[in-house]
N, C-alpha and C positions, 0 to 999 in steps of 0.2 A: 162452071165446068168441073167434073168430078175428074179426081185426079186415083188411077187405081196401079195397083202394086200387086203382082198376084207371083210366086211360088209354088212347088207343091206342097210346103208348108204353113204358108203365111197369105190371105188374099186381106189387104186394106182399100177401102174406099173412103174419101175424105172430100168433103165436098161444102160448100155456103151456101149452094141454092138444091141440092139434090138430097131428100129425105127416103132413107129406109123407114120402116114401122117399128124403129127403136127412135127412143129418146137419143138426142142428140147428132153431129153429122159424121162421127166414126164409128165403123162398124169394123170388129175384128172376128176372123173366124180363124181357126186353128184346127187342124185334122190331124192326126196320127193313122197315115196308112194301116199299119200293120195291126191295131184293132179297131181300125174304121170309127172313131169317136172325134165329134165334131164339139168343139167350144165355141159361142160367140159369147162376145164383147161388144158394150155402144160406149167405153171409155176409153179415153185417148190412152194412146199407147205408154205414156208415161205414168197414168192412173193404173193402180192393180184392179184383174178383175174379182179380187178375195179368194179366200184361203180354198173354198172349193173349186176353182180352176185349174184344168192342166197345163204344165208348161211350153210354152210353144215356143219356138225358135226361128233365127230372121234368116233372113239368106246365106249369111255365113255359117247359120250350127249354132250360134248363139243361144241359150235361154233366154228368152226377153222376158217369164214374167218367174217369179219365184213363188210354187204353190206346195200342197201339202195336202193332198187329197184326204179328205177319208176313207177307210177303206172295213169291210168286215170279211174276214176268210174263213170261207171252209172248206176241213178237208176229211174225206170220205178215205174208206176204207177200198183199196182195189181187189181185195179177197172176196169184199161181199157184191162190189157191182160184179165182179166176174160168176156169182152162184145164187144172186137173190134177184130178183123180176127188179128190173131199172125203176119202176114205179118206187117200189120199197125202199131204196136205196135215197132218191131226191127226196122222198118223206121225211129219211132219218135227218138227213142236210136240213131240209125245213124245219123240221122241230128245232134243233139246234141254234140256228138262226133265229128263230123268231124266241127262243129260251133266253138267247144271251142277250135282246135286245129286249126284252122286257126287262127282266131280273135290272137291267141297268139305263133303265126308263128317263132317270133323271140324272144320269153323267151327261156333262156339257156336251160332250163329242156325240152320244145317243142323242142326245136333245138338236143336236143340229144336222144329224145324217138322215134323220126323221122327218126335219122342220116341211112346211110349207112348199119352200124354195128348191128345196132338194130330194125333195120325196120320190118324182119322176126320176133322176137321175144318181141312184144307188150306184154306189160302187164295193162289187163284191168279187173274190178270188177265189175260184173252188179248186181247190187241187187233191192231191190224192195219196196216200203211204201202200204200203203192202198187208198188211195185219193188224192185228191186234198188237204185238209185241209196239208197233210203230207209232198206231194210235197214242198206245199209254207213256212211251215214253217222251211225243213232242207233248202231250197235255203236262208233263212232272216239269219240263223243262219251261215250258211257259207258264206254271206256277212259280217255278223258283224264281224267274225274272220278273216276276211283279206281272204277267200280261194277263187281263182275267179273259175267259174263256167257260165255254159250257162241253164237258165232255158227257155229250150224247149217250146213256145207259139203255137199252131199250130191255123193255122190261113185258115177262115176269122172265124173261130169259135169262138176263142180269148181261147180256152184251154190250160192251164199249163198242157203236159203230161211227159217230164221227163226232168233231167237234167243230165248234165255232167260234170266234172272237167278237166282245163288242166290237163298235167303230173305233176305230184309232186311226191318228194321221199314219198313214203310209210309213213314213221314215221311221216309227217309233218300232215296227211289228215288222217290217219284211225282211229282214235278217234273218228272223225264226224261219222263214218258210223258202227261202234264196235255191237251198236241194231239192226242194218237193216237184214234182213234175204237175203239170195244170192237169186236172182229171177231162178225158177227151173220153 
């Protein structure tokens, strides 16, 4: 008999005769409402589900698992989505993006937000400043802090229009961007 635990945070099923199509007989899923992203788990709940996992919480608000996503952020210029064709504007974001994740093809954190296993499930932040003046001066600011990053020139124009971060764990980089508003 499967014995089930369900939340709207937390559903477990734990069972000795009842099989999901995952290896083993616990299966964990974990949802975060508010951006609809679902985790599963086939490791018991005392097992971590590794460092790409979000953390999910029990019924009390708890974290039960301690994770560290990776993460790569861009952010666009709102001067230019407001006066250049929206096409233009997710171009500049994709160059950048895929600039800062070559250029850094072989850092651990690239090498594993890449891999295999995590290829379908990217995690990326696109938010937004107002200018030019704003672009340049979070790109000086996350150079003095060590954060590498590709500040998007678009050329033969010579305009700064956005920039982008390798992958880095979350906790290391989202302080730089804590003010930025999410580009909507």
């Amino acid at each position: 008999m499967a014995s089930l635990i369900f939340s709207p945070l937390r559903f477990t099923c734990t069972s000795s005769n009842f099989r999901f199509p995952f290896s083993g007989p616990r299966i964990r899923v974990c949802v975060s409402p508010s951006r609809r992203v679902w985790t599963w788990s086939s490791k018991s709940m005392s097992e971590s589900a590794g460092p790409e996992s979000l953390p999910c919480q029990d019924q009390d608000g708890v974290k039960t698992e301690n994770s560290d996503v990776l993460v790569q952020y861009v952010v666009l210029r709102r001067d230019l989505i407001d006066t250049w064709p929206l096409g233009s504007v997710v171009t500049q974001g994709c160059h950048a993006s895929v600039c800062a994740i070559w250029s850094h093809k072989d850092d651990p954190h690239t090498v594993d937000y890449c891999s295999a296993q995590n290829i379908d499930s990217m995690h990326k932040v696109t938010l937004e400043v107002k200018g030019e003046p704003q672009i340049l001066n979070l790109s000086e600011k996350l150079t003095t802090a060590g954060i590498t990053h590709k500040l998007w020139i678009e050329q033969p124009e010579n305009i700064p229009t956005c920039l982008a971060t390798k992958p880095y764990p979350k906790s290391v980089v989202s302080s730089f961007f804590k003010k930025l508003k999410l580009c909507k």
